[in-house]
C-alpha positions, -999 to 999 in steps of 0.1 A, spaced: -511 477 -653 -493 503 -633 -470 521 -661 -443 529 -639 -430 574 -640 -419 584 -671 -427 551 -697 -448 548 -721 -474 518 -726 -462 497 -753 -486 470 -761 -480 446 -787 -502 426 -812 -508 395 -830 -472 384 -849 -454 411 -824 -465 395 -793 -453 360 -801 -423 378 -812 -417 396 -774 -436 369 -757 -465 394 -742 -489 417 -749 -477 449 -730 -444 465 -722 -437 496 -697 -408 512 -716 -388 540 -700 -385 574 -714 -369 608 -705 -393 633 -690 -389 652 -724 -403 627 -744 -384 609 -779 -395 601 -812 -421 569 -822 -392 561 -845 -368 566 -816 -388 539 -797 -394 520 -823 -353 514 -834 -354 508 -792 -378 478 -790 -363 465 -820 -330 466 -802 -344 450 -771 -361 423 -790 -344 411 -821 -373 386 -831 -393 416 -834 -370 434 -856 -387 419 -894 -416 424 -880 -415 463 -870 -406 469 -909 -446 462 -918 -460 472 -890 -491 505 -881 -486 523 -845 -513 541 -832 -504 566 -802 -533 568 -777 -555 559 -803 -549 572 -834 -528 564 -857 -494 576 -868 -482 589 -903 -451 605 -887 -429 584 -868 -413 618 -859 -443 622 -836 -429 628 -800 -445 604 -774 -445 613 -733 -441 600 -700 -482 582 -696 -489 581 -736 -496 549 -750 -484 530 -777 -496 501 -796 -478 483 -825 -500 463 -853 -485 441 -875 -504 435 -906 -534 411 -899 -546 381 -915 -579 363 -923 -611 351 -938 
């Protein structure tokens, strides 16, 4: 994909894709970066079907996972929102 200037990668999993209806969002951030919760309250915003969802959900920025949803993300950083999994 070609993650337009200053957005982050948000790509979406399982139960939070159906909710948003595909797999990968560009989202638009200021050059100085926000907070995961920040973006997090955001796509919730954008995407009320998403909203229950977020509550449960792990977000890993580029690859690792978050404890601290105070963690600033950046302009080219990637983030990916897992909703609990299912299975057997």
């Amino acid at each position: 994909m070609n993650r337009p200037t200053g957005s982050v990668t948000v790509l979406l999993f399982a139960s939070a894709r159906e909710a948003v209806g595909r797999g990968e969002l560009a989202w638009p951030i200021p050059p100085g970066g926000l907070t995961a919760a920040a973006l997090v309250a955001a796509i919730g915003a954008k995407f009320p079907r998403l909203r229950p969802t977020l509550a449960t959900c792990r977000f890993v920025r580029n690859g690792g996972y978050l404890d601290d949803l105070e963690t600033r993300l950046r302009p080219g950083d990637e983030f990916a929102v897992h909703p609990p999994y299912g299975g057997g």
